[in-house]
C-alpha positions in Angstrom: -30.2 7.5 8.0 -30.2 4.7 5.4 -27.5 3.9 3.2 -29.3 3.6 0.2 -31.1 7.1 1.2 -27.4 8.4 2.0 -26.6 7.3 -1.1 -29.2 8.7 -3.3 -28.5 12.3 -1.5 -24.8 12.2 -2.6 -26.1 11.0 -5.9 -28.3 13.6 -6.2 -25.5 16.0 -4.8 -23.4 15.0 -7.5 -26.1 15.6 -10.4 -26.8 19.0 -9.1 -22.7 20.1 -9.3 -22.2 18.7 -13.2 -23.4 21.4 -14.8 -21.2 24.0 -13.2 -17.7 21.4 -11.8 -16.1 22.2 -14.5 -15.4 25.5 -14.0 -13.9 25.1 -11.1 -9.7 24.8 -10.4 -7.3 23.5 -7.6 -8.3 22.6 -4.7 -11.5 21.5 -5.7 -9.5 19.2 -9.1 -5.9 18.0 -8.9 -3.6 20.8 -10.1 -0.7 20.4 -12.2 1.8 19.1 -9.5 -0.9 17.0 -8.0 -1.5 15.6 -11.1 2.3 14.3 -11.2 2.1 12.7 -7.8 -0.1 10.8 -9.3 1.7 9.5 -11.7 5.3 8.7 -9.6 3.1 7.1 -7.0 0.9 4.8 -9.6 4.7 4.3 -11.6 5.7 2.9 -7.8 2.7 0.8 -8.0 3.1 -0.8 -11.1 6.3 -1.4 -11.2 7.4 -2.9 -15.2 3.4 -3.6 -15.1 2.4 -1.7 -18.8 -0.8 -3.8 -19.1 -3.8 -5.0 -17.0 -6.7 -2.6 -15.2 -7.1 -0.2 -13.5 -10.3 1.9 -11.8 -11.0 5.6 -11.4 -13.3 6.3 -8.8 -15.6 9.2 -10.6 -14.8 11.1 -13.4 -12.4 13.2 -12.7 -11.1 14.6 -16.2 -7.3 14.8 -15.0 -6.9 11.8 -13.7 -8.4 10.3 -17.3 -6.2 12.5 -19.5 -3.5 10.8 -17.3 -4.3 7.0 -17.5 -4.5 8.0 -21.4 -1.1 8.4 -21.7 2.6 6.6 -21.4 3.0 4.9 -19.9 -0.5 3.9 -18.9 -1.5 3.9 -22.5 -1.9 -0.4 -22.3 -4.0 -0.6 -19.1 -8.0 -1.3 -19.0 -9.3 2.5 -17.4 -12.6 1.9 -15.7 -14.6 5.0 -14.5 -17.3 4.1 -12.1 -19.6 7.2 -10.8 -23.2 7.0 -9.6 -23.6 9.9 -12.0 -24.4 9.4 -15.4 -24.1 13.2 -15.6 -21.0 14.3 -14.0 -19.1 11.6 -16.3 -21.2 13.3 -19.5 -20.4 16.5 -18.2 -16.5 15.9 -17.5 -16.3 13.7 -20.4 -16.3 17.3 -22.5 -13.1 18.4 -20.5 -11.3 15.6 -21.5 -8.4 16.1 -23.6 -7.5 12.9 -24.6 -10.4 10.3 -24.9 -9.1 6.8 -24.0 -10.6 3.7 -25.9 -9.6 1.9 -23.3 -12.2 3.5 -21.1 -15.5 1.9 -20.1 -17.9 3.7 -17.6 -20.0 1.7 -14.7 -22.8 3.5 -13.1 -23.0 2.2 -9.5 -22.1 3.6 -6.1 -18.4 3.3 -4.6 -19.9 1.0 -1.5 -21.6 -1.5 -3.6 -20.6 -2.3 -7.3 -18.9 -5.1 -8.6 -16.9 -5.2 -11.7 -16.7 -8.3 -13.8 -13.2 -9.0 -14.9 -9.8 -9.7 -13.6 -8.6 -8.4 -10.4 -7.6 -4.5 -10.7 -3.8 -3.4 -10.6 -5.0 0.0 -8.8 -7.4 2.0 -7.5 -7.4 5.8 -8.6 -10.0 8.7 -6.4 -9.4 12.3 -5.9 -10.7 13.3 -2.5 -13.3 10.1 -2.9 -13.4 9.4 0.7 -14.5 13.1 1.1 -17.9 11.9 -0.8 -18.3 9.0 1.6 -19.7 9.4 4.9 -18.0 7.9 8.1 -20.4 5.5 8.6 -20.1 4.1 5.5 -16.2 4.1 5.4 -15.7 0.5 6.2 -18.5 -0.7 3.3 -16.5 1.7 0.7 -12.9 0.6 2.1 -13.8 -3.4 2.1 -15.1 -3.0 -1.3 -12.1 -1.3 -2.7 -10.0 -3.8 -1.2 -12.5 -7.0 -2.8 -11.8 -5.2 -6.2 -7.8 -5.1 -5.7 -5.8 -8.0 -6.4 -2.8 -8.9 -3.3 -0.5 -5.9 -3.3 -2.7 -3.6 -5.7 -2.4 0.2 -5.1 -5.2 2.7 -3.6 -3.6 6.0 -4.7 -6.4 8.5 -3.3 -5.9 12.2 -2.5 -7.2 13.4 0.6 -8.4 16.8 2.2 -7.5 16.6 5.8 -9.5 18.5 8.8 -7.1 21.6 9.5 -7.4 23.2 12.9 -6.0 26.2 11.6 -9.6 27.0 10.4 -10.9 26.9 13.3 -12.7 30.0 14.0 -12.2 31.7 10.7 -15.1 33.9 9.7 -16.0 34.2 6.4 -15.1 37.9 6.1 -11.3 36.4 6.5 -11.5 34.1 3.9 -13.1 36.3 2.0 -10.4 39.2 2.2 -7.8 36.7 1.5 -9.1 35.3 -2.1 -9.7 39.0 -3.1 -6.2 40.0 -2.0 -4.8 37.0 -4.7 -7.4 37.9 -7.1 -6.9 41.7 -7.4 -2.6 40.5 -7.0 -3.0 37.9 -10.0 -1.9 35.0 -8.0 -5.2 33.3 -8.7 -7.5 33.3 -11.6 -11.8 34.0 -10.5 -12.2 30.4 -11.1 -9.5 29.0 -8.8 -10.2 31.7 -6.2 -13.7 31.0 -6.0 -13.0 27.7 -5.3 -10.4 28.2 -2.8 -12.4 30.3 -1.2 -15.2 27.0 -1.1 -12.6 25.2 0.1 -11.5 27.4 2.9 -15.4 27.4 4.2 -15.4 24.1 4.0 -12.9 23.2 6.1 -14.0 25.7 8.8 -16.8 24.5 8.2 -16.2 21.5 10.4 -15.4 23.6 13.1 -18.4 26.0 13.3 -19.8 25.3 16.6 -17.8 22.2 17.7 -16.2 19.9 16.2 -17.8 18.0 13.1 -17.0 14.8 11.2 -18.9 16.2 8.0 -18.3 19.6 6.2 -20.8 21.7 4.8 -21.1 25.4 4.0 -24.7 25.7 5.1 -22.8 26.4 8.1 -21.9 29.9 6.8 -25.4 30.7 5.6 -25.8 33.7 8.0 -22.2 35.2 7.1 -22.9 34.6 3.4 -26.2 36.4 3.2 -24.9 39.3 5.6 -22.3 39.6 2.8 -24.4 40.0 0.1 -26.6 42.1 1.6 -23.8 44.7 1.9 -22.0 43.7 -0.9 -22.0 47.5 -2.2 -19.1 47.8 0.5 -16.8 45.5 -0.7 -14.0 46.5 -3.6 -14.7 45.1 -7.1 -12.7 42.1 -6.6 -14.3 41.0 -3.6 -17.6 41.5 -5.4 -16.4 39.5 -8.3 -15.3 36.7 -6.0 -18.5 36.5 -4.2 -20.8 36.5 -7.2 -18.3 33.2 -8.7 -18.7 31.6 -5.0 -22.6 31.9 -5.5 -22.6 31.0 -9.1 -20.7 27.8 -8.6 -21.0 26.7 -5.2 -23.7 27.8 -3.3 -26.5 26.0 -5.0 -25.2 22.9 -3.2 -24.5 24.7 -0.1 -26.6 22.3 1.7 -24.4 18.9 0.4 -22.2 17.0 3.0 -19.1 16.0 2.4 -16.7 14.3 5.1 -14.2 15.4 7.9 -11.3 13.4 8.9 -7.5 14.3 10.2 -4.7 12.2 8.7 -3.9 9.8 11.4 -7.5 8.9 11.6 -8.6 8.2 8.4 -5.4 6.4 7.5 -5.9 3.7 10.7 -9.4 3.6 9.3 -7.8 1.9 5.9 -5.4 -0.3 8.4 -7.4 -3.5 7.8 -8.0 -3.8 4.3 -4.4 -1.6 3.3 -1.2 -0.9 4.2 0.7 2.4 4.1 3.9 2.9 1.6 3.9 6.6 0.8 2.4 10.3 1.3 2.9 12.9 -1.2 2.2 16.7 -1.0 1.9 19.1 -3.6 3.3 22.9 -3.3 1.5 24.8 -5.8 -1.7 25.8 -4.3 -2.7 27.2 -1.1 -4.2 24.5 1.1 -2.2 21.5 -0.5 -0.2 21.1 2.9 -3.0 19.4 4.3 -4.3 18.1 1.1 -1.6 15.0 0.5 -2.1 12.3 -2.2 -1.4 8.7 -0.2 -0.3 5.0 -1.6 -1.9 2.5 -0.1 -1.5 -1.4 -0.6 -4.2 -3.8 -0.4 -3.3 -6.7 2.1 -3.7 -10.3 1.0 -6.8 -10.1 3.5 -8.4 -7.7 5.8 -7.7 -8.3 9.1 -10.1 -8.6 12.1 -10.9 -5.6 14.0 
């Protein structure tokens, strides 16, 4: 396939999931101790830095209201999404509009911004949205947008083998159980539970290097077929899960393990630092990462 036709499925992935991504919680957004990750690792970057620029790859609310305040409030915020309507859409969940924002409609693998060289790099699970093939396109044009030394602070959302083989009944039973025990809220356990078939999702059949919850279209449908059999919370969970997420049940995201995707980075940046959060069920395989943009890539 293409990359401009690659390109125009994700973007048409993307304008499809704006009218319903805000409803969803952690893992699918940063949650509250991802969120100050973040900031320590982009403080680390910076340094005494309280001016210059600084990119957000998407739209990502969180990471906005962050960049609007101290002490971030001097930088240049640039939010640059192929779609015109996710960044409508999530500009409404913003709670602190930044002046210093601009928006650029253009894909990650191609745009160029005008201006100076960027102090850092912001994405939440970005390289998810990127397919493999087009990892060294996105990764060199991060790097051509970073000045020497710049930061690439993106989260990630590793390939965990300990999904392998988990049916959707299991997941199922286990974002009812911390629904009906309070631990989640419907929206975030909806989401959990997408994020739990997506990431056996890349181990339905073999191994995959793209995730997709197509893959659980038989299981899904046998579910709601006998949904009358399942307690009220399960019920409730199901209906949120095909609400919000199946509609784009057919969308591919990518599947990478930690060691992999960070030697794929190797020529354009160097590592400095891996954070993990604690405060949500699959965020020890979902680390935030500081990267460092050498002075040039280097020749593979």
């Amino acid at each position: 396939m293409a990359i401009a036709t690659r390109h125009a499925l994700a973007q048409a992935k993307w304008d499809n999931l704006a009218a319903t991504w805000v409803d969803t919680g952690p893992p699918a957004s940063p949650s509250t101790q991802d969120i100050a990750n973040y900031r320590m690792l982009l403080e680390q970057a910076l340094g005494h830095r309280r001016t210059g620029n600084l990119v957000i790859l998407g739209s990502t609310p969180k990471l906005r209201d962050l960049l609007a305040s101290e002490p971030f409030l001097g930088f240049n915020v640039l939010c640059v999404d192929f779609s015109a309507k996710m960044y409508t859409q999530m500009s409404a969940a913003v709670g602190h509009p930044n002046p210093r924002e601009t928006f650029h409609l253009e894909d990650w693998c191609t745009f160029r911004a005008a201006g100076a060289e960027y102090d850092a790099i912001l994405g939440d699970k970005c390289i998810d949205n990127v397919m493999p093939e087009d990892w060294d396109a996105f990764f060199s044009n991060v790097h051509y947008h970073l000045r020497p030394g710049g930061a690439f602070i993106v989260h990630l959302a590793l390939a965990d083998s300990r999904f392998q083989g988990v049916p959707l009944r299991d997941a199922l039973a286990k974002w009812s159980d911390r629904l009906h025990s309070k631990q989640d809220s419907l929206r975030n356990a909806a989401a959990g539970f997408w994020e739990d078939l997506l990431t056996a999702s890349a181990f339905k059949n073999g191994y995959h290097n793209t995730v997709t919850t197509s893959r659980f279209a038989d299981e899904v449908e046998e579910a709601l077929s006998h949904e009358a059999e399942l307690d009220t919370h399960a019920q409730q969970l199901l209906h949120e899960f095909f609400r919000v997420f199946w509609p784009s049940r057919d969308d591919l995201w990518s599947s990478y393990q930690y060691a992999e995707i960070i030697e794929r980075m190797s020529p354009y940046f160097f590592h400095e630092r891996t954070l993990y959060s604690a405060d949500y069920d699959v965020a020890p395989v979902q680390p935030l990462v500081l990267m460092r943009a050498r002075s040039r890539p280097l020749h593979s």
